[in-house]
C-alpha positions as CSV (number, residue, x, y, z in Angstrom):
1,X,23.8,-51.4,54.3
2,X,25.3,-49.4,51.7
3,X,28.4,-47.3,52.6
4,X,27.0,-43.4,52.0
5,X,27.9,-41.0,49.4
6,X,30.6,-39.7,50.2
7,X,31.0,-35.3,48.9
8,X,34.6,-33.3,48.6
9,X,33.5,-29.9,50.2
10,X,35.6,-26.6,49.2
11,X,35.0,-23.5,50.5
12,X,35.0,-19.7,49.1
13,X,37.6,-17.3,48.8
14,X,38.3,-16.0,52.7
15,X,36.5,-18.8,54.1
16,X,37.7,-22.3,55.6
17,X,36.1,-25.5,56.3
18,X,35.1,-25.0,59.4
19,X,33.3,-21.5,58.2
20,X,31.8,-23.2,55.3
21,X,30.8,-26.4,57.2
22,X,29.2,-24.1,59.6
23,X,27.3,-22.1,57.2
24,X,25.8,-24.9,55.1
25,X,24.8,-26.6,58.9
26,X,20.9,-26.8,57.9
27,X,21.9,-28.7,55.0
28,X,24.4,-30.7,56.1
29,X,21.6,-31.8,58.4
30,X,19.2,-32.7,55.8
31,X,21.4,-35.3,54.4
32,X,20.9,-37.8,56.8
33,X,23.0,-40.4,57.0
34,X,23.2,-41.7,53.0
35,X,25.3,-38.7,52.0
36,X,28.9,-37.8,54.0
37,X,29.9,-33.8,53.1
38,X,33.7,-33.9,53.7
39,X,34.7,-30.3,54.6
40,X,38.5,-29.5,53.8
41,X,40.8,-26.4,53.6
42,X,42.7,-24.3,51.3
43,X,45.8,-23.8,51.7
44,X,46.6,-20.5,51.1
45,X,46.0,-18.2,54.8
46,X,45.1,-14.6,53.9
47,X,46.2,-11.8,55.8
48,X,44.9,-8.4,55.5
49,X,46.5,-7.2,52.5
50,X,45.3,-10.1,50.5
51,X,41.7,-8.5,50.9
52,X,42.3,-5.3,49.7
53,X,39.8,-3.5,51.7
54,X,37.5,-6.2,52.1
55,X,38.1,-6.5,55.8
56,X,35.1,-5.4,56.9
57,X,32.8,-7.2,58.8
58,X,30.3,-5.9,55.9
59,X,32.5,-6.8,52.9
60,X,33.2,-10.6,54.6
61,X,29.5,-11.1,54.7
62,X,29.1,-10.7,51.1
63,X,31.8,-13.0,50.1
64,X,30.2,-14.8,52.4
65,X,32.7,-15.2,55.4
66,X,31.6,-12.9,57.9
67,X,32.9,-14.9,60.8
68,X,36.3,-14.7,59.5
69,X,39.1,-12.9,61.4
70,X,42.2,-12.1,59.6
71,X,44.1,-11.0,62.8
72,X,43.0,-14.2,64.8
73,X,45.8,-16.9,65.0
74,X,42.8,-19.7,65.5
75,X,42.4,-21.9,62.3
76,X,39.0,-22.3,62.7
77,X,38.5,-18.8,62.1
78,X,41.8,-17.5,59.7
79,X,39.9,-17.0,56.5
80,X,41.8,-19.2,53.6
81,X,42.0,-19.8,49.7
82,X,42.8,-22.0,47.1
83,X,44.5,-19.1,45.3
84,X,45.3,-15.3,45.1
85,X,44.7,-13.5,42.2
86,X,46.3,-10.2,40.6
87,X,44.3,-6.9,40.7
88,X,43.4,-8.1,36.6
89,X,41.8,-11.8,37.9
90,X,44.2,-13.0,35.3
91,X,46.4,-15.0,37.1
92,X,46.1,-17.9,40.2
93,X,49.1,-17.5,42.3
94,X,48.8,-20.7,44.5
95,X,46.7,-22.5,42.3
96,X,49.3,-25.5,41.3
97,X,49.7,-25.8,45.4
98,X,46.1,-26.3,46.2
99,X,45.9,-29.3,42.7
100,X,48.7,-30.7,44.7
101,X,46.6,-30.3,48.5
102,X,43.9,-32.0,46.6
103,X,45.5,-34.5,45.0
104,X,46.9,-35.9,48.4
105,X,42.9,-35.7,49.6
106,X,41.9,-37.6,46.7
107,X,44.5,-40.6,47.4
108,X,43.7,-41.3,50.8
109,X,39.8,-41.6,49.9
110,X,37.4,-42.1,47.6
111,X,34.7,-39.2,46.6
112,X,31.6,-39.7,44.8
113,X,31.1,-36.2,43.6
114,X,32.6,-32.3,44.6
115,X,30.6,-29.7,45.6
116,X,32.3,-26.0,45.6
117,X,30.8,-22.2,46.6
118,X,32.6,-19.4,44.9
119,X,36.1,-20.2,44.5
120,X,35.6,-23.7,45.7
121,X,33.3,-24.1,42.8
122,X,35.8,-22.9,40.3
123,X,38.2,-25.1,42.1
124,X,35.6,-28.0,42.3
125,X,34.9,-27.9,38.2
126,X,38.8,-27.3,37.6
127,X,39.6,-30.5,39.8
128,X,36.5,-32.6,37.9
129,X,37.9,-31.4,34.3
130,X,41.7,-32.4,35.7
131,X,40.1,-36.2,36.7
132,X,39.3,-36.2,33.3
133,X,42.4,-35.9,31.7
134,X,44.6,-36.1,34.7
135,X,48.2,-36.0,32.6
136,X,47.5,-32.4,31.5
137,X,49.4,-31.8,34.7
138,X,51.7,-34.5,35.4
139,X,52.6,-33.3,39.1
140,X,49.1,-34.3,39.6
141,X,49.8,-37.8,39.0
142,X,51.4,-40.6,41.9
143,X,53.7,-42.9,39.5
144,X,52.2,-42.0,36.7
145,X,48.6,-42.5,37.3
146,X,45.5,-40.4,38.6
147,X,45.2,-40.4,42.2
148,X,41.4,-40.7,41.8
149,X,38.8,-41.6,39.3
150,X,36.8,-39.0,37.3
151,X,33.5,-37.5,39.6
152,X,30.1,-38.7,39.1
153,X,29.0,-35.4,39.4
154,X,30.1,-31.7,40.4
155,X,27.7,-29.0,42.1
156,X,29.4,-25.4,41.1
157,X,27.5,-22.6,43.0
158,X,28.4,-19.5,42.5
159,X,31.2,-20.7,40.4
160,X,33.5,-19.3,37.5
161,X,36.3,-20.2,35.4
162,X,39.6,-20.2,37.0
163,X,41.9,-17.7,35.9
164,X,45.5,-18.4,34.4
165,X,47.3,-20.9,31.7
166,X,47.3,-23.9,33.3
167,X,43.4,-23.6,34.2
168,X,43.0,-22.8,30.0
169,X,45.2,-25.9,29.6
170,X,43.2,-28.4,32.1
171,X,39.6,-27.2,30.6
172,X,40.6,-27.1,27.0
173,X,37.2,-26.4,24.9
174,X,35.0,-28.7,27.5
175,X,35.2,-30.9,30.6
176,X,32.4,-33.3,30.6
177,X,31.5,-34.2,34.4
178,X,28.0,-33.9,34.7
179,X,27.9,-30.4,36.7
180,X,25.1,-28.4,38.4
181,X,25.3,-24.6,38.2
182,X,23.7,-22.6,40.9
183,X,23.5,-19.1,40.5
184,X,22.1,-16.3,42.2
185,X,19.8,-13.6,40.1
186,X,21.2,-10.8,42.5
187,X,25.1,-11.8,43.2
188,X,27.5,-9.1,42.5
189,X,30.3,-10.7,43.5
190,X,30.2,-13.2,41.3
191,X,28.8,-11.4,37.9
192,X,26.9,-13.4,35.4
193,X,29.3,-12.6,32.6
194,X,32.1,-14.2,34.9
195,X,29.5,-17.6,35.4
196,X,29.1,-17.6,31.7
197,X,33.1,-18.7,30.8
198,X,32.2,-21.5,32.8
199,X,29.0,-22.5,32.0
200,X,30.1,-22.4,28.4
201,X,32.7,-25.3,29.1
202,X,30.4,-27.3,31.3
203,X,29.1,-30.1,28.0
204,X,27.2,-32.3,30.8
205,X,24.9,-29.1,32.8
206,X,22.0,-28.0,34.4
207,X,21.5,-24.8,35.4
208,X,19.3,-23.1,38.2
209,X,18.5,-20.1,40.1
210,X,17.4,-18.1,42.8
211,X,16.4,-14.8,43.8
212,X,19.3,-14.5,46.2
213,X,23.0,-13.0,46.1
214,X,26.4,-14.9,47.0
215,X,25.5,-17.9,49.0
216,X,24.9,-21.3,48.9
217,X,20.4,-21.5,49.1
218,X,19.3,-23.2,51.8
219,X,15.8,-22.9,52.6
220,X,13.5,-26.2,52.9
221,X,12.9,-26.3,49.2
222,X,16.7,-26.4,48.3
223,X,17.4,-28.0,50.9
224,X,15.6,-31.0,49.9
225,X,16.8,-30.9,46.2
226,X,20.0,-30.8,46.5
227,X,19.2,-33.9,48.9
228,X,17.8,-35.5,45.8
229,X,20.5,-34.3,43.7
230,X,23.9,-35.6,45.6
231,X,21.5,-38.7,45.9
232,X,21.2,-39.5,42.5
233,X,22.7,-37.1,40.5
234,X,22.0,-39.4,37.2
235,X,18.0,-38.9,38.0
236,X,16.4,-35.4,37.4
237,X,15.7,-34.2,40.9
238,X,12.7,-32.2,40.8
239,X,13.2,-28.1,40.7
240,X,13.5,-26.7,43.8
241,X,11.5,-23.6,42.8
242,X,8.4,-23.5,40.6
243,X,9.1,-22.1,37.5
244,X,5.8,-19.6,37.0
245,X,6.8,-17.9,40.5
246,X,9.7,-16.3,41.9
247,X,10.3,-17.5,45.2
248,X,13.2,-15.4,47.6
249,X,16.1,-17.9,48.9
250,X,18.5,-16.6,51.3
251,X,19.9,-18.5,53.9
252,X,18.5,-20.1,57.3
């Protein structure tokens, strides 16, 4: 019996993997047992300063991390990052920790493909681009080589180019990882000019879209193609939505 698939998860900004794992629960489920989603944490904790107002149980639910709890001392609940940005979103404070978080992952195990919501996705297409060319960023390597081979495939929803030098640096003109680009036709957080810088650099992509805001889609229809997808990522997996009708997605 084949060993299954085996899928790097990363979280959004003010989420963890136990928030994320949670929320994606009705798709996790669908997978059955050929594909393994392996949830794991950033390491930056926020506290309440770092969200600038966006405390709220309201404002949490947009970014899509209402369960979070910024005063709570439980990690299941402390909402996390892979980096903290200036008021400008031009720099990634934290950003060269989480590459070395990762890279530590990476060694231990093997990972068919990454799949990353928010800031996880611009994490997820910055890691795949860094696979590529791994000595872009020498404290990524373990005695002088990658700790991991390059993705077979990268699922960016809700993603964005990383901000800062060393993300410019890794990503060059292109990275060429076969990526899939969800967007939502509604999401505010996550503006489409800002899913455009990466969408630009993505040579290898395929790009859909739902009717919904800033979450991952998981109604029965998605559900089941991104089953197809992380299954054979090589092999056109059929649209989840038609294309002459617009179909809501929002989450079960």
């Amino acid at each position: 019996m084949a060993a299954p698939k085996k899928v790097l998860m990363l979280h959004g900004h003010s989420q963890n993997a136990s928030i994320f794992s949670k929320r994606l629960g009705a798709l996790r489920k669908s997978m059955g047992k050929g594909i393994e989603m392996v949830f794991v944490d950033g390491p930056i904790v926020l506290l309440p300063v770092d969200l600038d107002g966006t405390s709220s149980t309201a404002s949490l639910a947009a970014l899509g991390a209402s369960e979070a709890d910024v005063k709570s001392s439980d990690p299941l609940t402390a909402p996390r990052a892979w980096w903290k940005s200036n008021p400008e979103k031009t720099v990634a404070h934290g950003l060269e920790e989480s590459l070395l978080i990762l890279r530590d992952i990476l060694q231990r195990d093997r990972y068919d493909g990454v799949f990353g919501f928010s800031q996880g996705a611009a994490m997820a297409a910055l890691l795949a681009a860094l696979l590529e060319r791994p000595h872009l960023y020498p404290p990524f390597l373990i005695d002088g080589e990658a700790p991991h081979p390059p993705f077979k495939f990268c699922v960016a929803v809700s993603g964005f180019k990383a901000p800062g030098s060393l993300s410019a640096d890794i990503f060059g003109t292109s990275y060429s990882t076969p990526t899939l680009h969800i967007l939502g036709r509604n999401d505010v957080i996550v503006i489409e000019e800002r899913s455009k810088a990466l969408l630009d650099l993505s040579q290898d992509k395929r790009l859909k879209e739902h009717d919904g805001g800033h979450f991952v889609p998981s109604k029965a229809n998605w559900r089941e193609f991104f089953r197809n997808y992380l299954a054979d990522p090589l092999n056109a997996a059929p649209s989840p939505e038609p294309r002459t009708t617009s179909q809501p997605s929002s989450e079960d």
